[in-house]
Phi, psi and omega in degrees: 000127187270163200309310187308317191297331183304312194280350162276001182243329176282358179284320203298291170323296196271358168275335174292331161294312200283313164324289195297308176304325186292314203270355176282349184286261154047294198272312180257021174281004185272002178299315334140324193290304168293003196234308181263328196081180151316322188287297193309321189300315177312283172330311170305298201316314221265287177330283185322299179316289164357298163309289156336279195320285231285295188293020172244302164245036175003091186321298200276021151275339182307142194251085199262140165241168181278006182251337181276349186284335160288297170301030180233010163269322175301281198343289230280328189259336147312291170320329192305293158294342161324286176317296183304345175262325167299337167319318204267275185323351181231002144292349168243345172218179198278152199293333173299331189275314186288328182317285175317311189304269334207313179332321193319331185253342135318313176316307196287299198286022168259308169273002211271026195256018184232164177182050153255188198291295173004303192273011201236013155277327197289325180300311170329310181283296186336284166334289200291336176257338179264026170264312162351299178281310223277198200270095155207170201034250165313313152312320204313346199226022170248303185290115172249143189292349182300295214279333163337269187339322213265345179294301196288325172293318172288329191314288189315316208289317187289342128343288207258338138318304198310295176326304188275338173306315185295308162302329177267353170267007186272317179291333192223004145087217188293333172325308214275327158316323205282330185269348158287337185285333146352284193292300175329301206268008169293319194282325125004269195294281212324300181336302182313304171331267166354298197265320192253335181083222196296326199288324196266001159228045131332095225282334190284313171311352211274319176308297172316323170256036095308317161304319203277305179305335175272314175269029181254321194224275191333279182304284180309336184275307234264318172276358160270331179277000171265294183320315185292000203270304193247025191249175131301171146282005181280310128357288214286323171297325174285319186296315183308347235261324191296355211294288213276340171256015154261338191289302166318334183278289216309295181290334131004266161311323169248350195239356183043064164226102152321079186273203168261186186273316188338266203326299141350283200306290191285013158284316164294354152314298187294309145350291171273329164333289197310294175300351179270299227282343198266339167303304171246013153305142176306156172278121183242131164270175183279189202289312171319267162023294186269011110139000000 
């Protein structure tokens, strides 16, 4: 394999890692759920990882300026909540369904710089699969509304991830996971605290939440922020596109959580929108690129 092809396969490799890692941590944080709840499962997950990243890739060579501090503060607090709603959200509806919801907000900032016919066909099946989803008719008695509403929210925060993720890996490269995760667990850890008390630095938890933080966080931020480095977003957006039916096998297969065909279907809705937008998006390069 020559040096060129490698370097074109490996972004392709750590988006496909990180995608598989976050949703078996996903699958096993419910392990977590019942006990610590969300916030607490969050709180861990978010720490831990924090912890992992910062002794791994040491932060404090990083050359941080005042102009770069803000955004690694949205990124970091982006990150926070994003987990934590998403946390909340799959504690109350099956991890395939909150997954598809959760699209919602990548979808939108892939179009929302566009207004050809095309992207507003791609919105349409989106629109149409994620109606799908939500709890009424046929769904009312699978789907609890909360964790809709906590989907579409984590949905939104993962929007602004995105975004802000691109401006901090362009200032700080690999750096910039590790002080978002910094934050994110500023942001957080007190929620945990808070909500669950003395219980959530229980010593019996820590295997399960170390496990949870390393494919939840660790391992998926440190291989999306390489990828997102050296990817187009078109790329990086078409592979994500695959997300909610691995998310969707994956609670199946270990969690016996059953949907319907409906439901299938409109998760392969949200599906392919994601992947027609990533497909026929104008071409941007990646961050290497610009340099």
């Amino acid at each position: 394999m020559t040096s060129e092809r490698r370097a074109a396969l490996l972004p392709i490799v750590a988006i496909a890692g990180a995608m598989i890692s976050v949703q078996l941590g996903a699958t096993t944080a419910h392990r977590l759920f019942a006990t610590l709840g969300a916030p607490g499962a969050t709180a861990l997950r978010v720490s831990l990882a924090a912890i992992m990243v910062v002794a791994i890739l040491r932060p404090w060579q990083a050359k941080l300026t005042l102009k770069s501090v803000p955004i690694l503060l949205v990124y970091g607090v982006t990150l926070g909540l994003m987990n934590y709603t998403f946390y909340w959200a799959l504690s109350l509806a099956p991890q395939g369904i909150v997954v598809a919801l959760e699209f919602s907000g990548p979808l939108a900032v892939a179009i929302s710089s566009s207004r050809r016919w095309i992207d507003f066909a791609w919105i349409a099946l989106a629109i149409i699969g994620l109606i799908f989803l939500l709890p009424f008719g046929h769904t009312a008695a699978s789907v609890d509304p909360r964790g809709v509403v906590l989907a579409l929210i984590a949905g939104g925060f993962w929007a602004i991830y995105i975004l802000a993720g691109r401006r901090a890996g362009r200032a700080h490269g690999r750096y910039a996971t590790a002080f978002g995760l910094i934050i994110a667990a500023a942001v957080v850890l007190p929620i945990g605290i808070v909500q669950v008390g003395p219980k959530l630095f229980d010593p019996v938890f820590l295997p399960v939440a170390l496990l949870v933080a390393l494919l939840s966080s660790a391992i998926p931020y440190t291989l999306e922020m390489f990828a997102l480095m050296r990817t187009p977003p078109q790329v990086f957006g078409t592979l994500m596109s695959m997300e909610p039916a691995i998310g969707a096998v994956l609670g199946l297969a270990m969690l016996k959580e059953h949907l319907t065909l409906v439901q299938w279907l409109a998760i392969l809705a949200v599906m392919a929108a994601a992947f027609g937008v990533a497909i026929t998006a104008p071409q941007t390069p990646s961050v290497e690129e610009l340099g």
